[in-house]
Structure formats: C-alpha cells, structure tokens
N, C-alpha and C positions, 0 to 999 in steps of 0.2 A: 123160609127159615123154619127150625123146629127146637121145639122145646124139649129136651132128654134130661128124666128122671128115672135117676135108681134109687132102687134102697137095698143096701148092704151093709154085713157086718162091720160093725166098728174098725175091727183091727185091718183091715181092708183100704179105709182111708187115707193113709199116706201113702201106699203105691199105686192105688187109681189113681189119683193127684199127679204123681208124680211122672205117668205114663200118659193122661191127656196134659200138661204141661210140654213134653216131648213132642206132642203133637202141634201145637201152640195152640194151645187153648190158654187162652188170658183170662177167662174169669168166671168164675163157677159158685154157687151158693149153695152151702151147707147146713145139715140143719140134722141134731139129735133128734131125733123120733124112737117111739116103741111100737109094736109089731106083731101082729095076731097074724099067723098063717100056717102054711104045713108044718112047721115045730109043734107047736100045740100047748107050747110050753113046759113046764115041769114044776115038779113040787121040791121043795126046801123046806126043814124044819130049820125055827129059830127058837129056843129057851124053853123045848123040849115037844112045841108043836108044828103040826106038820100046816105048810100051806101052798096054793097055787099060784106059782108066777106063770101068768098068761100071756102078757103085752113082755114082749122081749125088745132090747135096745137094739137100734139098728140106726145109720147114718144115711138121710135125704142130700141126693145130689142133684142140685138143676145147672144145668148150664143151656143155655141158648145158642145155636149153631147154624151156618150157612147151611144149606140144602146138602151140598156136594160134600160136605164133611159127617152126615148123619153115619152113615155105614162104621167109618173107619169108628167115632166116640162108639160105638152099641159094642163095636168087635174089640175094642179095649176093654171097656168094660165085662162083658160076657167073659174073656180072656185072664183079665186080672182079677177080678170081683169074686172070680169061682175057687168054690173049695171040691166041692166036689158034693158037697154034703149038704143037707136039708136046709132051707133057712140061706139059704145062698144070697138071697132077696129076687126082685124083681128091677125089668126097666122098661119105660112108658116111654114114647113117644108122639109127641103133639105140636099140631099147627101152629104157628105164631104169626099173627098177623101184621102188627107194626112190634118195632122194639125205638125207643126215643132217648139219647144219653142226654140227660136231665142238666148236666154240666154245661155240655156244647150247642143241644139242638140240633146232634146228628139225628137221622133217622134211617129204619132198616137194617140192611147187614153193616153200612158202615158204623152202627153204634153197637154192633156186638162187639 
C-alpha cells in the first residue's frame, strides 16, 4: 500500500475529487494548508501599505491506496491538478505499512 499526497490549488478540489471518485476511490482526507514554494508569493497593499504574502493557500490531499492503483491516482492527479502555471503544487508518495479500520478491525488493503 502507498500513502499519495498532493498539494494543489484550492479551486482544483472538486474535480480531483471528482475524477478519483470515478476511479473508486472511497475515501481521501483533506486538509487547508499554506504554501511557501516557486510562487514566491506576492505583495498587496491594504489601507495604503504595502505587504508580503508568502505562505499561499493550497489544499492537502491524502488518500491511501492498493499498490496496483498508485499509477492511475499520480496520473489523475498530475492530469487534473495542472494549470499549467507556477504553484501547480506537488505529489509525494510513501510507504504504508499496516492501515487498521478502527470500526471493524479490518486490516491492510481490505481496510482502505
């Protein structure tokens, strides 16, 4: 099993969603984050002064997956996620050693 985390732009989040649900992906965890990377940020004045916004908002995706399904979640994501342009985000993947559904006392891939 592998653990795949992105992080992409906000407006982005409902049709990743909606493209690894099509794949049957059941259940995935989200999470608002901000974002220091090639952007670099940018400056805004507010009430006449100028300032630095550094950390930019971006949306944390985990879900947890069979082996034989890694490829297809990276190539949706990479696919859907993309603008084309800077700040696109990133996607990690990692090891997972056991996964345990806390309800049933499955464990492994039958508790993803």
């Amino acid at each position: 099993m592998k653990k795949i985390e992105a992080i992409i732009k906000p407006f982005k989040m409902d049709e990743v969603k909606s493209a690894l649900m099509e794949l049957g992906i059941q259940g995935l965890t989200v999470a608002e984050v901000k974002d220091f990377g090639g952007q670099r940020g940018h400056t805004e004045i507010y009430r006449g002064s100028e300032y630095s916004v550094d950390f930019l908002p971006k949306v944390k995706i985990e879900v947890v997956v069979a082996d034989g399904l890694v490829s297809q979640v990276v190539a949706i994501l990479r696919k859907v996620a993309r603008t084309g342009k800077i700040g696109d985000g990133s996607i990690f993947v990692s090891p997972v050693e056991n996964v345990i559904r806390i309800r049933t006392g499955e464990t492994g891939e039958a508790a993803v």
